[in-house]
TIRO-2110 file (N, C-alpha, C; in Angstrom, 1 decimal):
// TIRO-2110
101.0, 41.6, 111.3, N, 1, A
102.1, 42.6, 111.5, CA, 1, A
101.7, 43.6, 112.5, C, 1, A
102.4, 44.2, 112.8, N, 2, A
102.3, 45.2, 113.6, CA, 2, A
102.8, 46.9, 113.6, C, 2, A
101.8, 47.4, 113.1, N, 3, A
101.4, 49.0, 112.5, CA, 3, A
102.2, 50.1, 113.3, C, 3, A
103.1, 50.8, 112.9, N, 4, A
103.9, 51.9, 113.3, CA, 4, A
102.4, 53.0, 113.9, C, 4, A
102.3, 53.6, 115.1, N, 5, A
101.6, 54.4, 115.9, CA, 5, A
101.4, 55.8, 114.9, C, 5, A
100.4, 56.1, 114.4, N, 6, A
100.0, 57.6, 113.8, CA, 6, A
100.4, 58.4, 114.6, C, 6, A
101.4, 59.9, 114.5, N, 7, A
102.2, 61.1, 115.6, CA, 7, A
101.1, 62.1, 114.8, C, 7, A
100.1, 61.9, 114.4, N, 8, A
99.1, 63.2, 113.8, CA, 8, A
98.7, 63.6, 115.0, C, 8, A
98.1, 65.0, 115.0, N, 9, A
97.3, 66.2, 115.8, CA, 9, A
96.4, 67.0, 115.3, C, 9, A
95.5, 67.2, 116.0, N, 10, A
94.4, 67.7, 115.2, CA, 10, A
94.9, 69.8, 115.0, C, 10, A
94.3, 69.9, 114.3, N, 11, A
95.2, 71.1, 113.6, CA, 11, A
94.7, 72.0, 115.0, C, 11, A
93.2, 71.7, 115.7, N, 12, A
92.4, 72.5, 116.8, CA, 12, A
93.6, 72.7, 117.7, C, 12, A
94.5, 71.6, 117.8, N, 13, A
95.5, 71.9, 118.8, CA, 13, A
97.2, 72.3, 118.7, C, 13, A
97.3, 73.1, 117.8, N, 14, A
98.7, 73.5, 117.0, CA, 14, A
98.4, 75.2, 117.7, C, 14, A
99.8, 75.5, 117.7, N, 15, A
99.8, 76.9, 118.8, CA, 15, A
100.2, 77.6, 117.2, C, 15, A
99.4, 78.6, 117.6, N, 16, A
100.1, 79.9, 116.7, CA, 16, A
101.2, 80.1, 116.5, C, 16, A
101.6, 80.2, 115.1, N, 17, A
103.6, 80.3, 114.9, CA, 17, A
103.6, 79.2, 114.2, C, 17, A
103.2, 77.7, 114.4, N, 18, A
103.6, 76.7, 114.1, CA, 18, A
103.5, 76.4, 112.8, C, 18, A
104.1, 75.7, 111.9, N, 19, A
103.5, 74.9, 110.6, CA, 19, A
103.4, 73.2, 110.3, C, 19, A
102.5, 73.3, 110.3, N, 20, A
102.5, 71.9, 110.0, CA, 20, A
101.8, 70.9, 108.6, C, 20, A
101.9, 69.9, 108.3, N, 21, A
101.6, 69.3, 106.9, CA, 21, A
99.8, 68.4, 107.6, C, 21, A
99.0, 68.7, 106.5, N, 22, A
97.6, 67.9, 106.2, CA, 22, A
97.9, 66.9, 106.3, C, 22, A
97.5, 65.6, 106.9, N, 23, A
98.0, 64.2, 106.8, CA, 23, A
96.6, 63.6, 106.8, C, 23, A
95.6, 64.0, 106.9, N, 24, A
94.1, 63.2, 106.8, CA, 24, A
93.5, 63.9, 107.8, C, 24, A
91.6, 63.4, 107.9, N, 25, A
90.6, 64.1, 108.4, CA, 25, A
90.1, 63.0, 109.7, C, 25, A
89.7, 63.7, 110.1, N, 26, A
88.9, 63.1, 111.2, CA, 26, A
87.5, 62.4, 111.0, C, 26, A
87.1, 63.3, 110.2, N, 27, A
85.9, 62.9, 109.6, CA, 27, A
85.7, 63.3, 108.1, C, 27, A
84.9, 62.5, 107.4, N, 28, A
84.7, 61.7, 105.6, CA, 28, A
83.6, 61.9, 105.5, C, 28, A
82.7, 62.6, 106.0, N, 29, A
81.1, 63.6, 105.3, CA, 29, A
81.5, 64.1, 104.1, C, 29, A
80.6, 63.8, 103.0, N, 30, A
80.5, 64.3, 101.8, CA, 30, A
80.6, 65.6, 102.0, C, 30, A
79.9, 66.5, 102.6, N, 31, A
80.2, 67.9, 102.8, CA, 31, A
81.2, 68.7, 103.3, C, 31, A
81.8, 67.8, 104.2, N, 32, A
83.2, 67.9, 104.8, CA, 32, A
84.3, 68.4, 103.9, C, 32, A
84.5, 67.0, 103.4, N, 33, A
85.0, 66.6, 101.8, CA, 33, A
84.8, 68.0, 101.4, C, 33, A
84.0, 68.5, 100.9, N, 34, A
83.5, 69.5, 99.9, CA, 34, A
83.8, 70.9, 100.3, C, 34, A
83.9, 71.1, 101.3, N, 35, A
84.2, 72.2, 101.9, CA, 35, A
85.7, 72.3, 102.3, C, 35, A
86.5, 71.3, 102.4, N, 36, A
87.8, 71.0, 102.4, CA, 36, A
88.3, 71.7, 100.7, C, 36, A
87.5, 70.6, 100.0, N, 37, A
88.0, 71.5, 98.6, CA, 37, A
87.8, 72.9, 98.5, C, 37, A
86.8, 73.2, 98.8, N, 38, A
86.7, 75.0, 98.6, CA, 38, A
87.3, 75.4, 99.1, C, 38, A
88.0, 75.2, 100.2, N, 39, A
89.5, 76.0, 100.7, CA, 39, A
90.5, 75.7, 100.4, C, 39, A
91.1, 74.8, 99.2, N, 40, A
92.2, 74.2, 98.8, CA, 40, A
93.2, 73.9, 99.9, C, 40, A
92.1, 72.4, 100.8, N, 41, A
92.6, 72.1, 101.6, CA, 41, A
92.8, 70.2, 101.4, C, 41, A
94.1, 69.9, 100.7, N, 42, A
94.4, 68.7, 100.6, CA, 42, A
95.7, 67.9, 101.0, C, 42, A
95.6, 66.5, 101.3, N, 43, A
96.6, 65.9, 101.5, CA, 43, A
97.7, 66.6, 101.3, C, 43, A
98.5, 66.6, 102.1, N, 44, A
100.1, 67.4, 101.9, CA, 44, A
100.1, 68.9, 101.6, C, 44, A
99.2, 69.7, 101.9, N, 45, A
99.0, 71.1, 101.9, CA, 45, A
100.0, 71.2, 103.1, C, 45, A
100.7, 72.1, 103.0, N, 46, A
101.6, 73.4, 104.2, CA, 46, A
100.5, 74.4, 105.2, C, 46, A
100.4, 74.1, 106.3, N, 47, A
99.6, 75.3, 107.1, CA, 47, A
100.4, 76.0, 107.6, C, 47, A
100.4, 77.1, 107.7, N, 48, A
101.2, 77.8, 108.4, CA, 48, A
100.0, 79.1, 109.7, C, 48, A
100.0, 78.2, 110.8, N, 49, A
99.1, 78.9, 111.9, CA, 49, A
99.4, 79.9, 112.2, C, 49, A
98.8, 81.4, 111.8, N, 50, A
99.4, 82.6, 111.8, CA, 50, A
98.5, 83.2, 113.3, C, 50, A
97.5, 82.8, 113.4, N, 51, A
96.9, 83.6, 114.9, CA, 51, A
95.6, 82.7, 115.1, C, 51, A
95.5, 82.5, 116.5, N, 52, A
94.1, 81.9, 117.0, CA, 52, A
93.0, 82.7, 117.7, C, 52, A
91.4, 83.0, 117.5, N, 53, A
91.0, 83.8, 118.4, CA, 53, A
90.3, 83.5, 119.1, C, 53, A
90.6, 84.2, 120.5, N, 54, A
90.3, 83.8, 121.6, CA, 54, A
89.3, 83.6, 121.6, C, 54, A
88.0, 84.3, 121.3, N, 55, A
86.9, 84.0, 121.2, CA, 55, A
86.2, 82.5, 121.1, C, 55, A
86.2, 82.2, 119.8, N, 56, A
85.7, 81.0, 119.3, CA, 56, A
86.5, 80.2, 118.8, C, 56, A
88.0, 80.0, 119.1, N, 57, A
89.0, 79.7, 118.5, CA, 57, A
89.3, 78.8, 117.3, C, 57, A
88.9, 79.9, 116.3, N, 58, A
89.1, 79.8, 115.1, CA, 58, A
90.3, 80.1, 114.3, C, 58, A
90.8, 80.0, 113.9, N, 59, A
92.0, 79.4, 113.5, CA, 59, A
92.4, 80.5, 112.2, C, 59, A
93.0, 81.0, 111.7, N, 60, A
94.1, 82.3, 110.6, CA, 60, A
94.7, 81.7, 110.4, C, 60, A
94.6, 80.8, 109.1, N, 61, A
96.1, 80.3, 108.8, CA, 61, A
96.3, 80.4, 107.3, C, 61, A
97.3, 80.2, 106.7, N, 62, A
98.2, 80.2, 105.6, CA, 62, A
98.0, 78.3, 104.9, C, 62, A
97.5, 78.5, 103.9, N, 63, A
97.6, 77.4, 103.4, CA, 63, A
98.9, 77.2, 101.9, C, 63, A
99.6, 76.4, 102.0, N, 64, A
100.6, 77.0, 101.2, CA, 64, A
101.0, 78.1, 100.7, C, 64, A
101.4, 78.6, 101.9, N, 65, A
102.0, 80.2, 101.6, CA, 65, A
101.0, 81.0, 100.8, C, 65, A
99.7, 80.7, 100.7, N, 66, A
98.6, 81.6, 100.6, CA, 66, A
98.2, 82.8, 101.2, C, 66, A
97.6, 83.6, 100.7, N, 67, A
96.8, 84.3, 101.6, CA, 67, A
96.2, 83.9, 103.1, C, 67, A
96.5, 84.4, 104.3, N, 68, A
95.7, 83.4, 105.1, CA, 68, A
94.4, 83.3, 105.2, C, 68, A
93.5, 82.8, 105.1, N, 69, A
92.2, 82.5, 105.9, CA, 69, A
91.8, 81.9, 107.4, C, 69, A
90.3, 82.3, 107.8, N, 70, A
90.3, 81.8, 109.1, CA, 70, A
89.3, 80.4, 108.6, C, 70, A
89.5, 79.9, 109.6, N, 71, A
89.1, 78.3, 109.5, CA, 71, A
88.3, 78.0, 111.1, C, 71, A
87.4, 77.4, 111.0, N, 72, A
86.3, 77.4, 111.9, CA, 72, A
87.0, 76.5, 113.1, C, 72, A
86.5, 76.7, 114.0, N, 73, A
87.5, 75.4, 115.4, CA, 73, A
86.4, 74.2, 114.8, C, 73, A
85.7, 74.1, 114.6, N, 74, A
85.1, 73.0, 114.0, CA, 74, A
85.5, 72.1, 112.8, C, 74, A
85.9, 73.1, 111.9, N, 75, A
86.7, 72.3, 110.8, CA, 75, A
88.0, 71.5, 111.3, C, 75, A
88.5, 72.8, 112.1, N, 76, A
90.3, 72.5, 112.7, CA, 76, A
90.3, 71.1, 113.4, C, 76, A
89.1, 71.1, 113.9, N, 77, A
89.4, 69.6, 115.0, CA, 77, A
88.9, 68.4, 114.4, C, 77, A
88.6, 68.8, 112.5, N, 78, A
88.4, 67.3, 112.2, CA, 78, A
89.9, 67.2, 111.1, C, 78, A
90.6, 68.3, 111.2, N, 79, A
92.1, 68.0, 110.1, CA, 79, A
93.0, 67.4, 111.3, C, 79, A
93.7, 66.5, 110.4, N, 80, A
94.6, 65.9, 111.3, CA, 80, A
96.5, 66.5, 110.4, C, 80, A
97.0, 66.5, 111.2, N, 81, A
98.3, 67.2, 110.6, CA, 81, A
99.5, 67.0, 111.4, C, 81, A
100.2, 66.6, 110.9, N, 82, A
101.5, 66.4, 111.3, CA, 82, A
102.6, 67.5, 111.7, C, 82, A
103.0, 68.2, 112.9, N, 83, A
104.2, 69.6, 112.6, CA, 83, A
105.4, 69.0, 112.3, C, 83, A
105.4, 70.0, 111.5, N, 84, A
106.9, 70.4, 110.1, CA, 84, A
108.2, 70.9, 111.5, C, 84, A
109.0, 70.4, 111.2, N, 85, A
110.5, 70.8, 112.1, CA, 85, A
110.2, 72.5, 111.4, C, 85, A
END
């Protein structure tokens, strides 16, 4: 058969303002994993990209209408995420 094309993006590349849904990782390190949970960051979570900094562009975002947190450009470019209309 022949597999419908993945439209995921890595969250590293979603512009501030935008929201978009968790759809899988880029990378499956046990630690990854583990550190994904301690930000209650799972399958079908809501991001909502509230600011990026220039600096080290690390990422302020809203995870289900959470409080925001910043999220490392390192983490961000192994979530893969789909934008929300």
């Amino acid at each position: 058969g022949i597999l419908p094309e993945l439209a995921y993006s890595h969250l590293s590349d979603i512009k501030a303002g935008k929201t978009c849904k968790l759809m899988g990782v880029a990378q499956d390190s046990a630690v990854f994993l583990q550190l994904l949970t301690k930000l209650n960051l799972s399958l079908g979570a809501k991001l909502a990209i509230q600011e990026i900094n220039e600096f080290d562009r690390s990422i302020f975002v809203s995870i289900n209408d959470a409080s925001p947190i910043f999220i490392s450009h390192e983490v961000a470019k192994n979530i893969l995420v789909k934008i929300l209309a």
